[in-house]
Backbone atoms as SQL, in Angstrom:
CREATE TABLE atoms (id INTEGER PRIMARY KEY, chain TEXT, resi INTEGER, resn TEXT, atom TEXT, x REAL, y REAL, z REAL);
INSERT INTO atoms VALUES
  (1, 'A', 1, 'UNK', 'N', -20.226, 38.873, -1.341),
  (2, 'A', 1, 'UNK', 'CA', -19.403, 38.174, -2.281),
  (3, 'A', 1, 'UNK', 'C', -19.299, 38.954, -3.594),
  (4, 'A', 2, 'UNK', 'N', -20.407, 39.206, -3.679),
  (5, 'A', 2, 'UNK', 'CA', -20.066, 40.664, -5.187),
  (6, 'A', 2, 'UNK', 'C', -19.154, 41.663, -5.136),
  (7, 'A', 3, 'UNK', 'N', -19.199, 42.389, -4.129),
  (8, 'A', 3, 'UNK', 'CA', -18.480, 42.829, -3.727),
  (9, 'A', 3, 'UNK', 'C', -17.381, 42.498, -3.469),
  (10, 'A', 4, 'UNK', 'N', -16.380, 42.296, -3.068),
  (11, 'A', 4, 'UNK', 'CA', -15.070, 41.137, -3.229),
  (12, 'A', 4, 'UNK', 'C', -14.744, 40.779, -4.326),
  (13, 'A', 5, 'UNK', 'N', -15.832, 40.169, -5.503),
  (14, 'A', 5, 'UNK', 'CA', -15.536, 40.356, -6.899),
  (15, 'A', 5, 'UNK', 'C', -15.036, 41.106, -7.665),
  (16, 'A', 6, 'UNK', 'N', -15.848, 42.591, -7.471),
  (17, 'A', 6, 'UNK', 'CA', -16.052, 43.510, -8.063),
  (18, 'A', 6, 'UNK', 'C', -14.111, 43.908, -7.695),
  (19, 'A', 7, 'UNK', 'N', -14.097, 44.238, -6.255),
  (20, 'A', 7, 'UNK', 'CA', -12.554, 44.378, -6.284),
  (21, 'A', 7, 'UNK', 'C', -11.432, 43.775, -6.852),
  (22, 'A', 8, 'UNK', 'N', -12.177, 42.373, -6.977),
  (23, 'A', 8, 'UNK', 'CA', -10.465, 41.551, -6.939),
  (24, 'A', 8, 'UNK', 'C', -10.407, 41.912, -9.015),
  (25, 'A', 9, 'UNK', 'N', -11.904, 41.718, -9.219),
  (26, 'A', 9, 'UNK', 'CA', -11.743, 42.408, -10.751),
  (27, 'A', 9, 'UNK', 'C', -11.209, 43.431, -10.943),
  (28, 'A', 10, 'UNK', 'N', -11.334, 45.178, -10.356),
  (29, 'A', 10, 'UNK', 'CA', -10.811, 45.583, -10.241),
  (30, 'A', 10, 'UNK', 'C', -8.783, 45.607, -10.436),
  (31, 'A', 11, 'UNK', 'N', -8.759, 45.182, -9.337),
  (32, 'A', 11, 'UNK', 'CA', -7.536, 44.582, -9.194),
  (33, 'A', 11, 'UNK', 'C', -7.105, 44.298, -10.395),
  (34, 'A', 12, 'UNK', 'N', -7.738, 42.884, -11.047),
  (35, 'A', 12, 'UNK', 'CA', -6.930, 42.089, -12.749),
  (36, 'A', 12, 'UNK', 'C', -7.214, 43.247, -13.393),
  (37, 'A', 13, 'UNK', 'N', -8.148, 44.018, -13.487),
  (38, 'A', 13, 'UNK', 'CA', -8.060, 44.718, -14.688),
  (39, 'A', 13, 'UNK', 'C', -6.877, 46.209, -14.617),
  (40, 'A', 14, 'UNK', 'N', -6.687, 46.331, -13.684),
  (41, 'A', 14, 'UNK', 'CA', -5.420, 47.651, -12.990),
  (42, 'A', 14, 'UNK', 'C', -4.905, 46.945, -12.179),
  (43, 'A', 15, 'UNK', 'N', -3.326, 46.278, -12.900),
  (44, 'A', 15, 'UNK', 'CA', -2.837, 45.545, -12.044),
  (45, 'A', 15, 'UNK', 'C', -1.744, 46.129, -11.455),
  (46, 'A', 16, 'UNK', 'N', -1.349, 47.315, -11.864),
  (47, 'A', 16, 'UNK', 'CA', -0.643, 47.981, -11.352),
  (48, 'A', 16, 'UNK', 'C', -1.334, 49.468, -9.907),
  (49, 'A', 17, 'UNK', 'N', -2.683, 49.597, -9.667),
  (50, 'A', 17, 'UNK', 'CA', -3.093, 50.138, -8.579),
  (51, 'A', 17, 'UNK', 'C', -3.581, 49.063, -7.418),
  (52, 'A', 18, 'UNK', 'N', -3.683, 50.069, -6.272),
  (53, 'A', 18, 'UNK', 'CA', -3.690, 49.040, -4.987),
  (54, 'A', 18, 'UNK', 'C', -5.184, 49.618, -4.343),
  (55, 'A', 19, 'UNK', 'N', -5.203, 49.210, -3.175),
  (56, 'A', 19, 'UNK', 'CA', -6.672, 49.238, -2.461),
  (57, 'A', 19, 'UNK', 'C', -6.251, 49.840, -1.181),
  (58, 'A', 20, 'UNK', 'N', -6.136, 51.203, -0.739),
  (59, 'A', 20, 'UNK', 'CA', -5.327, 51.273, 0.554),
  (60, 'A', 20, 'UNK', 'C', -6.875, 51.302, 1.520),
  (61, 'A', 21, 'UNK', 'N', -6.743, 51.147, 2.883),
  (62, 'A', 21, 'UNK', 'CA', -7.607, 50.938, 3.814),
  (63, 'A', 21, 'UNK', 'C', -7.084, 51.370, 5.022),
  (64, 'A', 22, 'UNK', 'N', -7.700, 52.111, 5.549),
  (65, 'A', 22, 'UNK', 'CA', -6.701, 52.890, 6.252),
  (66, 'A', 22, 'UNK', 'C', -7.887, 52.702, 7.784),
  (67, 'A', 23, 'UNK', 'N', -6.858, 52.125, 8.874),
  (68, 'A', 23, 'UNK', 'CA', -8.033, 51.776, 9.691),
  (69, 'A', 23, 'UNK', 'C', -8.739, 53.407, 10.584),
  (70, 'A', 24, 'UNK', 'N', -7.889, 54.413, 10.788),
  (71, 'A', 24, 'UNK', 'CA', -8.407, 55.814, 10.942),
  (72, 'A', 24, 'UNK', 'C', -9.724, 56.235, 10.129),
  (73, 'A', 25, 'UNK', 'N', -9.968, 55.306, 9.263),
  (74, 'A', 25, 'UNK', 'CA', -11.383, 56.100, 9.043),
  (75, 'A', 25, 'UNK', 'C', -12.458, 55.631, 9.767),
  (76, 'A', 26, 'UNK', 'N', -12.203, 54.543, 10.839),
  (77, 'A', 26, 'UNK', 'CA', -13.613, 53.878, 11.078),
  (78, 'A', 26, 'UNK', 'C', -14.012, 54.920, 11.818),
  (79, 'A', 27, 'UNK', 'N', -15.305, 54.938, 11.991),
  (80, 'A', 27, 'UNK', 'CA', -15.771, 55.862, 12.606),
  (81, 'A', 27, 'UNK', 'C', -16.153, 56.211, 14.531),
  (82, 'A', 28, 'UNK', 'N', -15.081, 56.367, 15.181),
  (83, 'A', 28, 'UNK', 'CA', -15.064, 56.547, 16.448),
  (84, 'A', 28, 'UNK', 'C', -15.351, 57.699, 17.455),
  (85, 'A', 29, 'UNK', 'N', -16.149, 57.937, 17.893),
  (86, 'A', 29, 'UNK', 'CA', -15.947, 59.443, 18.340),
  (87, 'A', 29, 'UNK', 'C', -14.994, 59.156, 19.622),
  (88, 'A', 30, 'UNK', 'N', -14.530, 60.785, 19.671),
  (89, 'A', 30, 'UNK', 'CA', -13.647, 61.188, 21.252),
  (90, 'A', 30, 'UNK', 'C', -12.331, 61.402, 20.554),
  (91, 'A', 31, 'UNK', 'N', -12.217, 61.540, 21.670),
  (92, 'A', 31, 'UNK', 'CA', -10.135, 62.053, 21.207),
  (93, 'A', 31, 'UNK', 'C', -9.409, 61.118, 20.678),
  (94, 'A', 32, 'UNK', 'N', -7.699, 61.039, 20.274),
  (95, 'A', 32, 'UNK', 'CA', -7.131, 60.175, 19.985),
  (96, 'A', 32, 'UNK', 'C', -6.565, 59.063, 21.006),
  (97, 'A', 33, 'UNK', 'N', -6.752, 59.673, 21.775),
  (98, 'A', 33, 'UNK', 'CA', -6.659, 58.449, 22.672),
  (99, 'A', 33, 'UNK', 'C', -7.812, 57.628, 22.992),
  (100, 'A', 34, 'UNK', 'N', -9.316, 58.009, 23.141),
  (101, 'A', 34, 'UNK', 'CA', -10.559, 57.396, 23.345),
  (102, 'A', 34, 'UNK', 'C', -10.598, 56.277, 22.259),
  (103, 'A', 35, 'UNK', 'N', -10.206, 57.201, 20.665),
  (104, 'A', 35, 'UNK', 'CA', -10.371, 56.611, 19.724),
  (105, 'A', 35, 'UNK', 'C', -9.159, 54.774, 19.550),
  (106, 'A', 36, 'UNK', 'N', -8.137, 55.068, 20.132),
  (107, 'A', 36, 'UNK', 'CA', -7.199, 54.128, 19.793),
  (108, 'A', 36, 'UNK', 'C', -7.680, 52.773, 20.822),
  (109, 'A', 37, 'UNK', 'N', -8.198, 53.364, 22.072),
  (110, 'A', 37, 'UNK', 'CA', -8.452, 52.112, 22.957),
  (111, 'A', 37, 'UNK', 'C', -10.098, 51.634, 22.552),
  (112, 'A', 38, 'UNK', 'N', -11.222, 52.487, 21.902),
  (113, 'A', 38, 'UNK', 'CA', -11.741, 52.038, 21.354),
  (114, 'A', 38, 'UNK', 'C', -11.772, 50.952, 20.205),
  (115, 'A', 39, 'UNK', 'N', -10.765, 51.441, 19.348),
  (116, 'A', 39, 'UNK', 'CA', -10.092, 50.505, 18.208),
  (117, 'A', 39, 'UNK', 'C', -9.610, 49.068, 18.632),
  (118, 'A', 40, 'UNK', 'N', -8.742, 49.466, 20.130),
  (119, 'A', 40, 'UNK', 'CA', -7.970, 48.159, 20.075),
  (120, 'A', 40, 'UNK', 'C', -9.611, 47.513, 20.912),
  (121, 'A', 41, 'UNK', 'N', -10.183, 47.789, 21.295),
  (122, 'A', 41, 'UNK', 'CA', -11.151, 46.820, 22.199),
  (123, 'A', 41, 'UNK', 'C', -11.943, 46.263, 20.770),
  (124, 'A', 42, 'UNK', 'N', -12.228, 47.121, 19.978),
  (125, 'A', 42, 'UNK', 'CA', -13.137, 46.767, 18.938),
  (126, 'A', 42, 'UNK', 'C', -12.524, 45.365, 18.295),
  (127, 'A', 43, 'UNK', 'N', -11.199, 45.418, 18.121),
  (128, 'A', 43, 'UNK', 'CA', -10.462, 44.726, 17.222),
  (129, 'A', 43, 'UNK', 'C', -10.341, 43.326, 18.016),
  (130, 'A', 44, 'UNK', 'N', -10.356, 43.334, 19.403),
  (131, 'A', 44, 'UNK', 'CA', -9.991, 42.567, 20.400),
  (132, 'A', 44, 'UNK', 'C', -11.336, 41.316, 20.607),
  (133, 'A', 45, 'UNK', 'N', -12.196, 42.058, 20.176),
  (134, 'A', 45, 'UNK', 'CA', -13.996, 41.749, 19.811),
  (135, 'A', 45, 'UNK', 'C', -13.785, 40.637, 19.028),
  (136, 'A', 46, 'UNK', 'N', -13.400, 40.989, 17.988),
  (137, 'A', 46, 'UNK', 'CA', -13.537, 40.615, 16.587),
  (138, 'A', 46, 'UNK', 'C', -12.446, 39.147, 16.638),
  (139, 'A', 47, 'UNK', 'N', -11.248, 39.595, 17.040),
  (140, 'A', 47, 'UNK', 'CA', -11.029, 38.736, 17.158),
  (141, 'A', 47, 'UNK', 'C', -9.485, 38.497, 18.081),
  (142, 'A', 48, 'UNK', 'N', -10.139, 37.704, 19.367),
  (143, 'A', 48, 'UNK', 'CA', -9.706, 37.341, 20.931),
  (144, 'A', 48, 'UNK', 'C', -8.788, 36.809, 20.796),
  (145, 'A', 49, 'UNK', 'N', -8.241, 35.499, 19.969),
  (146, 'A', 49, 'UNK', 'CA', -6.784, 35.154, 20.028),
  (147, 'A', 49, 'UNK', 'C', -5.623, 35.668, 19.489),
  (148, 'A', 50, 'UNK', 'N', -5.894, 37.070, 18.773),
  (149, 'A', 50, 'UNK', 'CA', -4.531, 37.743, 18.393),
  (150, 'A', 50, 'UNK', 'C', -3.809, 38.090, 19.035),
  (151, 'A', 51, 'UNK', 'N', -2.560, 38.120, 19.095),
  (152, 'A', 51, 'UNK', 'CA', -1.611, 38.552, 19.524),
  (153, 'A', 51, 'UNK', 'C', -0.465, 39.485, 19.107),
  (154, 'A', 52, 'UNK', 'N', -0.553, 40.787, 19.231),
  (155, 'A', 52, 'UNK', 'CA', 0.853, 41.617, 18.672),
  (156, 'A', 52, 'UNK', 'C', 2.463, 41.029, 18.905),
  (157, 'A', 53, 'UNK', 'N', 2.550, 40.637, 17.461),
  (158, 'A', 53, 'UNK', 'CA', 4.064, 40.079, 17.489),
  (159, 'A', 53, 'UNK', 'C', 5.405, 41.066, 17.457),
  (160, 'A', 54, 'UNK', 'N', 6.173, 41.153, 18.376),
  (161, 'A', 54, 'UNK', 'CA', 7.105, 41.930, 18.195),
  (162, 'A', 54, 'UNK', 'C', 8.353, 41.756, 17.864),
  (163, 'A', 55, 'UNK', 'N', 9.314, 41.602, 16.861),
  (164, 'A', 55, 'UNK', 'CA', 10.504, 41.118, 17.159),
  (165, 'A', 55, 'UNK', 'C', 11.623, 42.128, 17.863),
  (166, 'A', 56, 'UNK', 'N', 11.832, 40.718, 19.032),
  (167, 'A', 56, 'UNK', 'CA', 13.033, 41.324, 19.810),
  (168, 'A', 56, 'UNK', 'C', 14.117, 41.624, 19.659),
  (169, 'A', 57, 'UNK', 'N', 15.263, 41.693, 18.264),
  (170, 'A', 57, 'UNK', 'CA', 15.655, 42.104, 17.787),
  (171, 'A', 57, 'UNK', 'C', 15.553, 43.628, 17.275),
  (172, 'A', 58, 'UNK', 'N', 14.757, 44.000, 17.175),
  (173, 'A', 58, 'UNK', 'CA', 14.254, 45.225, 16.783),
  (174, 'A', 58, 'UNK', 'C', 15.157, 46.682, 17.805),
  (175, 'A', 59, 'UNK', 'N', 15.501, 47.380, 17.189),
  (176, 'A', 59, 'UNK', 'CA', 16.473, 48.712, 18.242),
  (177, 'A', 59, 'UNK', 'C', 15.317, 49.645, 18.881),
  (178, 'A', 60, 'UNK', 'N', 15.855, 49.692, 20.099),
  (179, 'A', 60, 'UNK', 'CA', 14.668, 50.993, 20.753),
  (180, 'A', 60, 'UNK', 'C', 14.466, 52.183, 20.279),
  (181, 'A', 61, 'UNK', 'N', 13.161, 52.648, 19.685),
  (182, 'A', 61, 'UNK', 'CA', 13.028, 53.753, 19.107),
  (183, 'A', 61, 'UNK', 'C', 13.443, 55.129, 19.507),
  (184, 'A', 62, 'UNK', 'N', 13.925, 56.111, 19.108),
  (185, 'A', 62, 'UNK', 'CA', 14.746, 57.107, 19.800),
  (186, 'A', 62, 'UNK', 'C', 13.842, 57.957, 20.029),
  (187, 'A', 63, 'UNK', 'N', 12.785, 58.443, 19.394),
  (188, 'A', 63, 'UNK', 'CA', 11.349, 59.180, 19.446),
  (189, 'A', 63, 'UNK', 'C', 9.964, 58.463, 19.266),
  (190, 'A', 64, 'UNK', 'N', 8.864, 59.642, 19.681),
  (191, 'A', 64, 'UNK', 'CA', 7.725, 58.854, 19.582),
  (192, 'A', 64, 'UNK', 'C', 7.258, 58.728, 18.592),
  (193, 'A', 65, 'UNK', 'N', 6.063, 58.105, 18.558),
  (194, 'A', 65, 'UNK', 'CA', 5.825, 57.736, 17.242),
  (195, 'A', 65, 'UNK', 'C', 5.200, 59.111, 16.720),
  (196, 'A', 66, 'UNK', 'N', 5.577, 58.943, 15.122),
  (197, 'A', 66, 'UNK', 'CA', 5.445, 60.230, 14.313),
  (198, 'A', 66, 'UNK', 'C', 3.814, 59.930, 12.955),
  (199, 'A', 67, 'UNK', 'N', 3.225, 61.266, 13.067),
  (200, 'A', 67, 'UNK', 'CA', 2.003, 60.856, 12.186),
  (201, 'A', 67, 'UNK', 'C', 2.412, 61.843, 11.139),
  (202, 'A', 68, 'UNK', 'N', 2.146, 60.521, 10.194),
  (203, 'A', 68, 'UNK', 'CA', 2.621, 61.637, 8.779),
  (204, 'A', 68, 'UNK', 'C', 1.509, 61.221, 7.838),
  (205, 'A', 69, 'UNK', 'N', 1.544, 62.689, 6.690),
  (206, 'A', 69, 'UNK', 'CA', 0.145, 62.916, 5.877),
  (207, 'A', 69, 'UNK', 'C', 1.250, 63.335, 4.859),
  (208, 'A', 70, 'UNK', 'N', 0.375, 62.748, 3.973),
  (209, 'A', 70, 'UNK', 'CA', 0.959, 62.701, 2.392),
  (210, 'A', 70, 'UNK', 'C', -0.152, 63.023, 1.770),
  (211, 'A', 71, 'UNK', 'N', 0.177, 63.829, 0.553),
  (212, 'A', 71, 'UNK', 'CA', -1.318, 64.674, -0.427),
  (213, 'A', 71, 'UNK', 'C', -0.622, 64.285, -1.782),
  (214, 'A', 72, 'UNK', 'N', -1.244, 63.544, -2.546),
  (215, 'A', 72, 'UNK', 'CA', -0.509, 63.299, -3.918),
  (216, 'A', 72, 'UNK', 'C', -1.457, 63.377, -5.120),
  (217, 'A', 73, 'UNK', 'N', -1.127, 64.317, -5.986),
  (218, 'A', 73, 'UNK', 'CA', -1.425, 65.145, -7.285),
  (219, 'A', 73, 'UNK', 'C', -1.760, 63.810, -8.471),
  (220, 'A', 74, 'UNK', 'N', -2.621, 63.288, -8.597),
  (221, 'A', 74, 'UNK', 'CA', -3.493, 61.740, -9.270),
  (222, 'A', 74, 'UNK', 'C', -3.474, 62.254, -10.722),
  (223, 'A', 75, 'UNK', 'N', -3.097, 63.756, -11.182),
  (224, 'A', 75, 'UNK', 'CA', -3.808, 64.175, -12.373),
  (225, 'A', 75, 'UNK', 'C', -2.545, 64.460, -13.294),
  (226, 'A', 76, 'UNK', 'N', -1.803, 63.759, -13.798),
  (227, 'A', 76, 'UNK', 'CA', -0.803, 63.829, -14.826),
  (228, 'A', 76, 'UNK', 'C', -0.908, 64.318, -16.025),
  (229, 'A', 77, 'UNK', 'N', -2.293, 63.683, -16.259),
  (230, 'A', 77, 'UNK', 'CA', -2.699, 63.963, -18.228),
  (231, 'A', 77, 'UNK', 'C', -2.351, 65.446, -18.817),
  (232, 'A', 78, 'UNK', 'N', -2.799, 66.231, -17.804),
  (233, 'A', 78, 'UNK', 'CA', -2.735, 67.736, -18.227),
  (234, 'A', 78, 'UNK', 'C', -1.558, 68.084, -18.274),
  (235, 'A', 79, 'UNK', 'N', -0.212, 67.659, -18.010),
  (236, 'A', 79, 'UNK', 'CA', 0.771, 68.266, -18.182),
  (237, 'A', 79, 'UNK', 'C', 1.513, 66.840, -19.200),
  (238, 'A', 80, 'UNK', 'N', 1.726, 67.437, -20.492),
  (239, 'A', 80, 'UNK', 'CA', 2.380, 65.887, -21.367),
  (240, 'A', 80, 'UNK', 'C', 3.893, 66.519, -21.822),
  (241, 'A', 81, 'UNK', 'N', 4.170, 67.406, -21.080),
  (242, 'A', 81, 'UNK', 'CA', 5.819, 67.760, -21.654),
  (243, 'A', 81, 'UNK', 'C', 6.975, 67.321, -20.307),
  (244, 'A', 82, 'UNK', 'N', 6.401, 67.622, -19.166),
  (245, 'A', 82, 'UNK', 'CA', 7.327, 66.742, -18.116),
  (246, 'A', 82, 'UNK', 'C', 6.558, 65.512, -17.535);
């Protein structure tokens, strides 16, 4: 519960930053595939009545799914003319 505090304080006091959580970090060994059916069993554990909602509306994707990595430069102060 302190913890949870400590964030959601966080949070009020920088109300403009976020908390990202990214479920790739848990720690799984094996490949990406070992790792994903590990995940979904883990998750499936935790908790049994979920269900992935899909809407059927949705258009068939034309490619597979794509993994993208983003690297972003946090350090502004040092440059104050642009």
């Amino acid at each position: 519960m302190d913890r949870a505090l400590q964030v959601f304080g966080y949070l009020k006091k920088y109300p403009n930053k976020r908390i990202l959580v990214d479920s790739r970090d848990l720690i799984i060994t094996g490949g990406d595939e070992v790792k994903a059916e590990q995940l979904a069993a883990s998750f499936h554990e935790e908790y049994p009545d979920t269900v992935e909602e899909i809407d059927c509306n949705l258009p068939m994707p034309l490619v597979e799914e794509l993994a993208i990595t983003t690297f972003v430069n946090s350090n502004h102060a040092h440059d104050k003319v642009t």
